[in-house]
PDB file as gemmi writes it, atoms N, CA and C in Angstrom:
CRYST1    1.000    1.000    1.000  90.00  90.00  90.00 P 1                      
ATOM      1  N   UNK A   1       0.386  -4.418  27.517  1.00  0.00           N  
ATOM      2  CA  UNK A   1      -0.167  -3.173  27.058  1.00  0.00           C  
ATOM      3  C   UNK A   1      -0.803  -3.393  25.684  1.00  0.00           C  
ATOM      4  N   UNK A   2      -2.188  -3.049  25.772  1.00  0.00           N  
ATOM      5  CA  UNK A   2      -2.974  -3.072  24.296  1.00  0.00           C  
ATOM      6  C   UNK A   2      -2.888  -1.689  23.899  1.00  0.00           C  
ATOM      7  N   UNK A   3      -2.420  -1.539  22.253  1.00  0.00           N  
ATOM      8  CA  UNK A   3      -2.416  -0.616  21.374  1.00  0.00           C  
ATOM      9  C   UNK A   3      -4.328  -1.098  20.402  1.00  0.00           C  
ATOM     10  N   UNK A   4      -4.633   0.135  20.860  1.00  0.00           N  
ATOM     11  CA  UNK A   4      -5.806   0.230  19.741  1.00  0.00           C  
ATOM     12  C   UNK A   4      -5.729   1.710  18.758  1.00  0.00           C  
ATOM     13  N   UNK A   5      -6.940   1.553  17.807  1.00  0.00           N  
ATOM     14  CA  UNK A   5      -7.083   2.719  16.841  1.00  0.00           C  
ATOM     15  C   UNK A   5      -7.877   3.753  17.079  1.00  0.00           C  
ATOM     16  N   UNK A   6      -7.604   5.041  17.377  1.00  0.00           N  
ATOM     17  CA  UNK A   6      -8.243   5.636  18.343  1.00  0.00           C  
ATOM     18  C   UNK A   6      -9.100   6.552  16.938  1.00  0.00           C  
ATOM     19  N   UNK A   7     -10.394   6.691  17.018  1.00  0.00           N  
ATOM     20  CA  UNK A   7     -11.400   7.662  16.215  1.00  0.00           C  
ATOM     21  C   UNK A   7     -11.726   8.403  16.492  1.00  0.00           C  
ATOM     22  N   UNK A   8     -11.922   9.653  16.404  1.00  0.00           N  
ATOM     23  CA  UNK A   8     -12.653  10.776  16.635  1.00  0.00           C  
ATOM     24  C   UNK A   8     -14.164  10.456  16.238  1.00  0.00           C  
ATOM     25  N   UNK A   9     -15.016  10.695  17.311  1.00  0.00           N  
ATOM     26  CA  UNK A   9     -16.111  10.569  16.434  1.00  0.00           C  
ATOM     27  C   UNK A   9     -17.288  11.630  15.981  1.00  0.00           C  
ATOM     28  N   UNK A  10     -16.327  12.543  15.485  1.00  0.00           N  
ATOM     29  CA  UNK A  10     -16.888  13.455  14.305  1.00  0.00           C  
ATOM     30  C   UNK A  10     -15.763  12.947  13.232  1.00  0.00           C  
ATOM     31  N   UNK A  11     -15.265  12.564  13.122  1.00  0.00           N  
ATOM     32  CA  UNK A  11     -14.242  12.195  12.201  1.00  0.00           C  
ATOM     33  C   UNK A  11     -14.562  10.241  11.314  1.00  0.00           C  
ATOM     34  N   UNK A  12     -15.800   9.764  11.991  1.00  0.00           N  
ATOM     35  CA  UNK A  12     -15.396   8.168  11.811  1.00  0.00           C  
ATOM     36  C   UNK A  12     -16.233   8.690  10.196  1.00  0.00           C  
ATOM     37  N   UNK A  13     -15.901   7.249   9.611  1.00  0.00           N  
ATOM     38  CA  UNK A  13     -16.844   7.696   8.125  1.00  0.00           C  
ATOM     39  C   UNK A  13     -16.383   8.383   7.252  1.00  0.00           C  
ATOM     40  N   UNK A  14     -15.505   9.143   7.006  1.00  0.00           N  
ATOM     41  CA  UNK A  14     -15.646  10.454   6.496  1.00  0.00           C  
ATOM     42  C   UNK A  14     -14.365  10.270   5.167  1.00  0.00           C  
ATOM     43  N   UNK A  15     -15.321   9.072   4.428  1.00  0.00           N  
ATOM     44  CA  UNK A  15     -14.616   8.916   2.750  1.00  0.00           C  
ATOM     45  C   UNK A  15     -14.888   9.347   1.936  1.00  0.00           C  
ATOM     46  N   UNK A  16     -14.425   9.775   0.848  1.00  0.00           N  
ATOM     47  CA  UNK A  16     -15.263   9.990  -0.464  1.00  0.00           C  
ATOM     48  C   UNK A  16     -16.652   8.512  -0.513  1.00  0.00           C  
ATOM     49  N   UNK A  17     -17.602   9.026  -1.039  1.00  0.00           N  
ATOM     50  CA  UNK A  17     -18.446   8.104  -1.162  1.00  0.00           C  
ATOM     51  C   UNK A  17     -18.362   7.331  -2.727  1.00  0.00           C  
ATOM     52  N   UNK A  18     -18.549   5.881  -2.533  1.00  0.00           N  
ATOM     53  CA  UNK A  18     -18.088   5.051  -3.644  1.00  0.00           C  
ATOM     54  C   UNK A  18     -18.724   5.322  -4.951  1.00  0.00           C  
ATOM     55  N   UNK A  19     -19.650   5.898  -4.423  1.00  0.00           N  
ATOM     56  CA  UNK A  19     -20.914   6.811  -6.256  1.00  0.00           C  
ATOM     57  C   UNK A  19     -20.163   7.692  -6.907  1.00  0.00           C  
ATOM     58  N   UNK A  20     -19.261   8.853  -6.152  1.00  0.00           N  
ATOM     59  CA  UNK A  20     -18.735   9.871  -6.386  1.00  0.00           C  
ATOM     60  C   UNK A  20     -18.017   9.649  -8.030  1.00  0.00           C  
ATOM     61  N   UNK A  21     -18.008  10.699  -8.607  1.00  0.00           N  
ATOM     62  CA  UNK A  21     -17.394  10.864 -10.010  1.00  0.00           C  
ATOM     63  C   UNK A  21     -15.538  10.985  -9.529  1.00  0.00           C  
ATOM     64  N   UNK A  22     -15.250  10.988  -8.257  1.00  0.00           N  
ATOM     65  CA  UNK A  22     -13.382  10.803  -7.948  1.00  0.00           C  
ATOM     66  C   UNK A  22     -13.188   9.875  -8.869  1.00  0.00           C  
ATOM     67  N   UNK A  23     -11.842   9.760  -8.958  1.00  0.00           N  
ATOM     68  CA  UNK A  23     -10.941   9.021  -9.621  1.00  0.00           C  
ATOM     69  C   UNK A  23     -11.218   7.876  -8.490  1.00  0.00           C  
ATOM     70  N   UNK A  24     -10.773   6.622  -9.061  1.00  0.00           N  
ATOM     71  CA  UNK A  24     -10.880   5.328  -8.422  1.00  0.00           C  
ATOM     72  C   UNK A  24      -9.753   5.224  -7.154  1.00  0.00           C  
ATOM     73  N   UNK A  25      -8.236   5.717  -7.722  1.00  0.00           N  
ATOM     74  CA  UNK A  25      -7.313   6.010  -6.855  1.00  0.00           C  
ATOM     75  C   UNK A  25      -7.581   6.950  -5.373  1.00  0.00           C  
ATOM     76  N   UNK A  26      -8.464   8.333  -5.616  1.00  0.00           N  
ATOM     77  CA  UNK A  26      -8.912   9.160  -4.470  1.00  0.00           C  
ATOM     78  C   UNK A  26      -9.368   8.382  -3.606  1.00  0.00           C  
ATOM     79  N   UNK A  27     -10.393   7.951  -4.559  1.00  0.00           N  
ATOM     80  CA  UNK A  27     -11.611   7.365  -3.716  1.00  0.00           C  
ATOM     81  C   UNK A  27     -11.046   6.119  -2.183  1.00  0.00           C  
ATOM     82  N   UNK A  28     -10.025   5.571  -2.868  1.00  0.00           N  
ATOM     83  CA  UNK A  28      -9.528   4.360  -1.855  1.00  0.00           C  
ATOM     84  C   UNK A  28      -8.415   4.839  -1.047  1.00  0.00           C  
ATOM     85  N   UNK A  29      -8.009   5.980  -1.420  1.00  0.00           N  
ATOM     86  CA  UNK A  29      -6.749   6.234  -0.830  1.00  0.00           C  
ATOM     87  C   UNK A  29      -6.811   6.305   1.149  1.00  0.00           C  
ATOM     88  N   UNK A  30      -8.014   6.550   1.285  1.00  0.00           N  
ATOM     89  CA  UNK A  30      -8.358   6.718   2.826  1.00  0.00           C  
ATOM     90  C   UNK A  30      -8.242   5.138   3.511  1.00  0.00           C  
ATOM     91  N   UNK A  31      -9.019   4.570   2.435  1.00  0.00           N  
ATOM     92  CA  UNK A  31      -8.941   2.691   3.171  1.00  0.00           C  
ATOM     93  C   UNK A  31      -7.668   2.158   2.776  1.00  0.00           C  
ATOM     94  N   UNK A  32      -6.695   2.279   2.015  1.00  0.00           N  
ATOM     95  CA  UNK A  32      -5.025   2.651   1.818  1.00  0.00           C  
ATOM     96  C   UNK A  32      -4.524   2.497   3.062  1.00  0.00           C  
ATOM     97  N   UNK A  33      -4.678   4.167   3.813  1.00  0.00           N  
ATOM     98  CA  UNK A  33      -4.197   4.311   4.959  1.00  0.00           C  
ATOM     99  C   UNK A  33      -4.505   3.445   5.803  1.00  0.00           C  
ATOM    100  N   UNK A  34      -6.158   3.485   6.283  1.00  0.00           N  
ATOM    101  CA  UNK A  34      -6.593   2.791   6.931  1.00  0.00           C  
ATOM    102  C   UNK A  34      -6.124   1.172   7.448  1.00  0.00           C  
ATOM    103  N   UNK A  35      -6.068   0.566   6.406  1.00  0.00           N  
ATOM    104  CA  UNK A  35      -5.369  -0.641   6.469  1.00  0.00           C  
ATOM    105  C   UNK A  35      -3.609  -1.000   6.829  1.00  0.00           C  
ATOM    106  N   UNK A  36      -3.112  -0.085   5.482  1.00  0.00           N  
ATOM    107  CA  UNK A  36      -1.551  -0.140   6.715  1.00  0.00           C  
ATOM    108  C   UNK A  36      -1.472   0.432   8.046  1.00  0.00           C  
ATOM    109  N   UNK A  37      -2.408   1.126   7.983  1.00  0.00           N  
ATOM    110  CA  UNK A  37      -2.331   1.604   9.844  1.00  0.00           C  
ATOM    111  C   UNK A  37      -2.565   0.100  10.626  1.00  0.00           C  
ATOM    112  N   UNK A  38      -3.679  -0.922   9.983  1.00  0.00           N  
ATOM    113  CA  UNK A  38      -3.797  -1.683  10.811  1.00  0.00           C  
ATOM    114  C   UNK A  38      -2.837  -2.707  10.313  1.00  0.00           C  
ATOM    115  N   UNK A  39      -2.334  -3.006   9.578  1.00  0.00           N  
ATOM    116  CA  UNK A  39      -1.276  -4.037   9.346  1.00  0.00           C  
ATOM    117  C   UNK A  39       0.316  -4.082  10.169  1.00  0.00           C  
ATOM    118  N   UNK A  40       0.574  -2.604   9.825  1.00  0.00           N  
ATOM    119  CA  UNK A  40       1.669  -1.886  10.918  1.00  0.00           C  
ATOM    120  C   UNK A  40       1.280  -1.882  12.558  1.00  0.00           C  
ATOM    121  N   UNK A  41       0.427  -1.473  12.555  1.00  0.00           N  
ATOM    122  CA  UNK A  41       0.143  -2.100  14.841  1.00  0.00           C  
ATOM    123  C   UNK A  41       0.386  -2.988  14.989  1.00  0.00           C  
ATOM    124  N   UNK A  42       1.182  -3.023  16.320  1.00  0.00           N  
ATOM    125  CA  UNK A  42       0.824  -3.915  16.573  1.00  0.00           C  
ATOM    126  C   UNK A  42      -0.218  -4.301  18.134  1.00  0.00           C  
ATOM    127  N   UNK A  43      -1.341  -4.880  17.326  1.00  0.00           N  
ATOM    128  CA  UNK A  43      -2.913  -4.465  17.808  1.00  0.00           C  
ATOM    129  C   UNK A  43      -3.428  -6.359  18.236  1.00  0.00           C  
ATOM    130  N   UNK A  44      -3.916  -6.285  18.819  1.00  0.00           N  
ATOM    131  CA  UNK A  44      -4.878  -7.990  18.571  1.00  0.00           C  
ATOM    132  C   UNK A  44      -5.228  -8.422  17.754  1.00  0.00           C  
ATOM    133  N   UNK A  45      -5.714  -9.335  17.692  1.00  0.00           N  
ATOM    134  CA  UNK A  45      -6.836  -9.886  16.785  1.00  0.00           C  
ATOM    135  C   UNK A  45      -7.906  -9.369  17.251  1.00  0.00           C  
ATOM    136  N   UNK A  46      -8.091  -9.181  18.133  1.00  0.00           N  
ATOM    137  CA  UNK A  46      -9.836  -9.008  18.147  1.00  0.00           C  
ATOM    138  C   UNK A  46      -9.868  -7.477  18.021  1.00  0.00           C  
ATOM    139  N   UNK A  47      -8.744  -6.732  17.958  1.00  0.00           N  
ATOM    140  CA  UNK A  47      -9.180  -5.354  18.337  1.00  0.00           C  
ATOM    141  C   UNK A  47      -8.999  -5.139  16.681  1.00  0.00           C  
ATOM    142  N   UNK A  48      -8.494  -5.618  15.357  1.00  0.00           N  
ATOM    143  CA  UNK A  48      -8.486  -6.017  14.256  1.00  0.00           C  
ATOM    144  C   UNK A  48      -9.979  -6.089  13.764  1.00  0.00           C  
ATOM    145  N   UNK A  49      -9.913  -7.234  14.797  1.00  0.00           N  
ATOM    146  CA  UNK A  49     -11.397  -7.659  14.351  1.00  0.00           C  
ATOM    147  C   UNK A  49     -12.648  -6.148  14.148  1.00  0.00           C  
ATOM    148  N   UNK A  50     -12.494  -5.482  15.336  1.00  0.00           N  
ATOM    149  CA  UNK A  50     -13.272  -4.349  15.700  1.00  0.00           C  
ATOM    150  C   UNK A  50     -13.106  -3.727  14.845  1.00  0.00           C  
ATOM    151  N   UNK A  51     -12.023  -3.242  14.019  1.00  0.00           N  
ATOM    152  CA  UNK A  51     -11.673  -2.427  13.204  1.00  0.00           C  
ATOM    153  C   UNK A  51     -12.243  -2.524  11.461  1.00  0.00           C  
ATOM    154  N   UNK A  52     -12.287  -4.088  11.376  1.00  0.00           N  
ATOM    155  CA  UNK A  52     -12.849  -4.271  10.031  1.00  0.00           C  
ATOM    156  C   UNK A  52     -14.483  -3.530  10.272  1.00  0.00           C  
ATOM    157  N   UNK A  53     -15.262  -3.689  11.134  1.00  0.00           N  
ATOM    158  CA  UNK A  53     -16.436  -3.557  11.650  1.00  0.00           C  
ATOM    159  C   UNK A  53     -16.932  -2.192  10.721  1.00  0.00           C  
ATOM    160  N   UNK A  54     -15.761  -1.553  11.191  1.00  0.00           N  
ATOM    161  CA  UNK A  54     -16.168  -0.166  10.982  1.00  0.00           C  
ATOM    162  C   UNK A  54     -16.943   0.119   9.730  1.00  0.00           C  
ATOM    163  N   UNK A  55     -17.966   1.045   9.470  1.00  0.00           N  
ATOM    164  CA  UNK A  55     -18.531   1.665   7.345  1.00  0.00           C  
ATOM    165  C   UNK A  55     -17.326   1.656   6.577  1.00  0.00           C  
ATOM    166  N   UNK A  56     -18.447   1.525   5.827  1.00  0.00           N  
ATOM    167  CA  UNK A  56     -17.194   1.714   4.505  1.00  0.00           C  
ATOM    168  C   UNK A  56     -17.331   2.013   3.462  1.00  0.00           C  
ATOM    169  N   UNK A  57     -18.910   3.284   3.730  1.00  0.00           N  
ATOM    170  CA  UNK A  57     -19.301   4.163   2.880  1.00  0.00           C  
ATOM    171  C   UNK A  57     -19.337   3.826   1.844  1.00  0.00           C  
ATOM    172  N   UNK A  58     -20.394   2.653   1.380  1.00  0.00           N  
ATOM    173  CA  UNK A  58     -21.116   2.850   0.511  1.00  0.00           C  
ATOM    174  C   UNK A  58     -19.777   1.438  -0.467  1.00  0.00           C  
ATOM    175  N   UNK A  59     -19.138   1.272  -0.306  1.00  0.00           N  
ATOM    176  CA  UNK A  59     -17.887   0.947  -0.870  1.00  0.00           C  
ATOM    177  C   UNK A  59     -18.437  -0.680  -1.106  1.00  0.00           C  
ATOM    178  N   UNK A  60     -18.334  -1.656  -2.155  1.00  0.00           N  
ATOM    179  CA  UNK A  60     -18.355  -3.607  -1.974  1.00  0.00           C  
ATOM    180  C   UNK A  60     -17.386  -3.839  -1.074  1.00  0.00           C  
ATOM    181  N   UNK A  61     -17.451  -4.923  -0.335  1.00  0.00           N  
ATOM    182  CA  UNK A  61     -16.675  -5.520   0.488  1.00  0.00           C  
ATOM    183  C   UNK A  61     -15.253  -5.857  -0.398  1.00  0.00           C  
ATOM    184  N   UNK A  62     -15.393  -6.362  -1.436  1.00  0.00           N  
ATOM    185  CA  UNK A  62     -14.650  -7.139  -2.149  1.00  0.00           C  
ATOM    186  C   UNK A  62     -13.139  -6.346  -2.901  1.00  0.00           C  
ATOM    187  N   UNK A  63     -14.063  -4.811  -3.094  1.00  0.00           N  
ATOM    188  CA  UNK A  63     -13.086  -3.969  -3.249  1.00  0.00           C  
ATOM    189  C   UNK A  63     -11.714  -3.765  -1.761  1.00  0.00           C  
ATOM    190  N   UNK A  64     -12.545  -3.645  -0.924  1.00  0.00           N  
ATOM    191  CA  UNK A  64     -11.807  -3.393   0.379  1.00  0.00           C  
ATOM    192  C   UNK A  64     -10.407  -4.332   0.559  1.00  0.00           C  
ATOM    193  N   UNK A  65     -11.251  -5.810   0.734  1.00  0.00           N  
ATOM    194  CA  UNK A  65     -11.273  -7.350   0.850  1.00  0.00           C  
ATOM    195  C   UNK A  65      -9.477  -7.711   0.125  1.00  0.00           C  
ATOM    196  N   UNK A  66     -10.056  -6.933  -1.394  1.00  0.00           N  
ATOM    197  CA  UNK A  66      -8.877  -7.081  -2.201  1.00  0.00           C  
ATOM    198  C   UNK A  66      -7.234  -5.968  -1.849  1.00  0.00           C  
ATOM    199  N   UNK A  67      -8.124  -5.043  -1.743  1.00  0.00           N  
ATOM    200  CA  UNK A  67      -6.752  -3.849  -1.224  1.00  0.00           C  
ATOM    201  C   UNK A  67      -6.286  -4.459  -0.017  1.00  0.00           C  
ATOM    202  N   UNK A  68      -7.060  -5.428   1.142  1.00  0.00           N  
ATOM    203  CA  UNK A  68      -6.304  -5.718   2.141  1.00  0.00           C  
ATOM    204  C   UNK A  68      -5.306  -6.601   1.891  1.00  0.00           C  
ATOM    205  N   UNK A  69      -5.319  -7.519   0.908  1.00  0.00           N  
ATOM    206  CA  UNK A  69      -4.542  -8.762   0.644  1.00  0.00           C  
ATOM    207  C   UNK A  69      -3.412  -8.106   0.115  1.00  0.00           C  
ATOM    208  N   UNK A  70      -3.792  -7.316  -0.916  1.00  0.00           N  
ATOM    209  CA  UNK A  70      -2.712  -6.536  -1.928  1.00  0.00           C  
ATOM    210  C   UNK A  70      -1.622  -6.135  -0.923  1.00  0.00           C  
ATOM    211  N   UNK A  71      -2.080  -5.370   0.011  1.00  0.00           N  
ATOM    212  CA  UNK A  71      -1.247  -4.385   0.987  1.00  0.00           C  
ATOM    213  C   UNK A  71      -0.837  -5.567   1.443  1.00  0.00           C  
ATOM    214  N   UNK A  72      -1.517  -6.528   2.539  1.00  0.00           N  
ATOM    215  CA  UNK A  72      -0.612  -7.708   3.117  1.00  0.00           C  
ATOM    216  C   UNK A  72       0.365  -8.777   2.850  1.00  0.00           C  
ATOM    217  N   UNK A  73      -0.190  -8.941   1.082  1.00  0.00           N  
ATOM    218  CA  UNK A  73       1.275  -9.569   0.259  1.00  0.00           C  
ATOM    219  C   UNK A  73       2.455  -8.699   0.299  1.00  0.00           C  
ATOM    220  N   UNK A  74       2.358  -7.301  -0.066  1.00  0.00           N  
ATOM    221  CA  UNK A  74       3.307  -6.493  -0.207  1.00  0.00           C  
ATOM    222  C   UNK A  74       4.476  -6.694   1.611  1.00  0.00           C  
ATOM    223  N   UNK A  75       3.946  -5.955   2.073  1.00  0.00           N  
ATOM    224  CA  UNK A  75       4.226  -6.687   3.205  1.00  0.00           C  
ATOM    225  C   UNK A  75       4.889  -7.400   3.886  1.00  0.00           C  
ATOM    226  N   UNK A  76       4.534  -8.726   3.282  1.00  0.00           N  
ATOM    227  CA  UNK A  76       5.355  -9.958   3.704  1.00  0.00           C  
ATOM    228  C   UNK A  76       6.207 -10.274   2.592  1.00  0.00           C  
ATOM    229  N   UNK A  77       6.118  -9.432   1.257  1.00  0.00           N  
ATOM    230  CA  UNK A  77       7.509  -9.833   0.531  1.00  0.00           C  
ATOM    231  C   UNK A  77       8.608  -8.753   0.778  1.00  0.00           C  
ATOM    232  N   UNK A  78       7.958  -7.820   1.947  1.00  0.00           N  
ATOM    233  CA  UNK A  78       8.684  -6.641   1.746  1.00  0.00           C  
ATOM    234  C   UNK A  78       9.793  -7.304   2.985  1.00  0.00           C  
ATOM    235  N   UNK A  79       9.009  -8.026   4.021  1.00  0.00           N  
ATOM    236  CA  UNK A  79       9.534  -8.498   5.319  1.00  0.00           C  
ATOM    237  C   UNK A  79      10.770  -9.826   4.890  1.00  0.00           C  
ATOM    238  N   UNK A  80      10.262 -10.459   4.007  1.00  0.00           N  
ATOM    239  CA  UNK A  80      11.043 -11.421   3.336  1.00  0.00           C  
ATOM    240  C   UNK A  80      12.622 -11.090   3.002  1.00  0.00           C  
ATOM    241  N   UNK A  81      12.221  -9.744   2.112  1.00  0.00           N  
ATOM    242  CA  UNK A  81      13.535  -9.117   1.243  1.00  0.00           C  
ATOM    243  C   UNK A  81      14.284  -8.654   2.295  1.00  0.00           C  
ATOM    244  N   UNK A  82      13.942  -8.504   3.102  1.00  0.00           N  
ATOM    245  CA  UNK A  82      14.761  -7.630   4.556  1.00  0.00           C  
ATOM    246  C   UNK A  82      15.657  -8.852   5.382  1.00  0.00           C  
ATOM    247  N   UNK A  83      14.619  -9.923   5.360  1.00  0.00           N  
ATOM    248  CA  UNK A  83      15.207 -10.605   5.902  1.00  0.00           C  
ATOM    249  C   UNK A  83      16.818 -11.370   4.922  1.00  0.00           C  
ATOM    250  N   UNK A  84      16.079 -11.735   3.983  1.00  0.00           N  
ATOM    251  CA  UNK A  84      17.017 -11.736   3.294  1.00  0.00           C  
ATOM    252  C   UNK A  84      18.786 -11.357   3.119  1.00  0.00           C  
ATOM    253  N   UNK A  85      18.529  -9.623   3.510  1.00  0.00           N  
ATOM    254  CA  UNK A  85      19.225  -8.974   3.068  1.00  0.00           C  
ATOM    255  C   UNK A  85      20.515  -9.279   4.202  1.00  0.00           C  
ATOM    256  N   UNK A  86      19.759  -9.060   5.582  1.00  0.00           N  
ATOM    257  CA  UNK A  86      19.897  -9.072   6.720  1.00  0.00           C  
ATOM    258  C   UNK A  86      21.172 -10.681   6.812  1.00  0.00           C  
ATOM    259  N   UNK A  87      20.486 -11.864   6.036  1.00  0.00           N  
ATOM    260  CA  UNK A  87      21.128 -12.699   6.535  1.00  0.00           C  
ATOM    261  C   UNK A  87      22.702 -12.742   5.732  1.00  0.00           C  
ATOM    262  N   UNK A  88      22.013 -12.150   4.054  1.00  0.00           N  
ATOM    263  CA  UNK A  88      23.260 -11.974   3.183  1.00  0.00           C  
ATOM    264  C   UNK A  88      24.550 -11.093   3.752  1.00  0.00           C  
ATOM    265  N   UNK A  89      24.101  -9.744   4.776  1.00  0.00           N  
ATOM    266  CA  UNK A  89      24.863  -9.329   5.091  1.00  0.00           C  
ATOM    267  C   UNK A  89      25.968  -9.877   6.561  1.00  0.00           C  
ATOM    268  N   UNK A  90      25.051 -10.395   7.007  1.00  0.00           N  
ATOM    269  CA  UNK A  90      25.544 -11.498   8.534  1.00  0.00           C  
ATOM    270  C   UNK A  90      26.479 -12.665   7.876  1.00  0.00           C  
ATOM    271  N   UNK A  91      25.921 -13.145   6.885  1.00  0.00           N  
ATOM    272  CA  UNK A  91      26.571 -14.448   6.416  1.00  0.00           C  
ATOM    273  C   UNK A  91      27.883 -14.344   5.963  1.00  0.00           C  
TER     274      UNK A  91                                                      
END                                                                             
């Protein structure tokens, strides 16, 4: 069974635009979501793949690029500490 990300499409797009006078925080908070939504599925690679595809209103790649890593370190130290905890308490 494949899990994908399902869009409305009156709904795709629909960020603050990166010109906007928002705060820097507003402005990203949608690609925030966006990304732990896709880090949390569990989705393909290629259907991943599809997903980066998507606009990104006006936004540098690099900004994006960087919030994805940020979120995906977090992540895997978060998965780490669990494990961790998990073995301290077994052991």
């Amino acid at each position: 069974m494949d899990i994908s990300i399902y869009r409305k499409t009156t709904c795709t797009d629909t960020t603050i635009q990166f010109s906007s006078n928002h705060p820097h925080e507003h402005k990203i908070a949608a690609f925030r979501y966006y990304i732990n939504r896709m880090i949390k599925l569990p989705t393909t690679k290629n259907l991943k793949k599809e997903e980066w595809k998507t606009k990104n209103n006006g936004y540098p790649t690099h900004i994006i690029n960087n919030l994805r890593k940020k979120l995906t370190t977090k992540k895997q130290k978060h998965q780490q500490y669990t494990i961790k905890i998990n073995i301290t308490k077994n052991g």
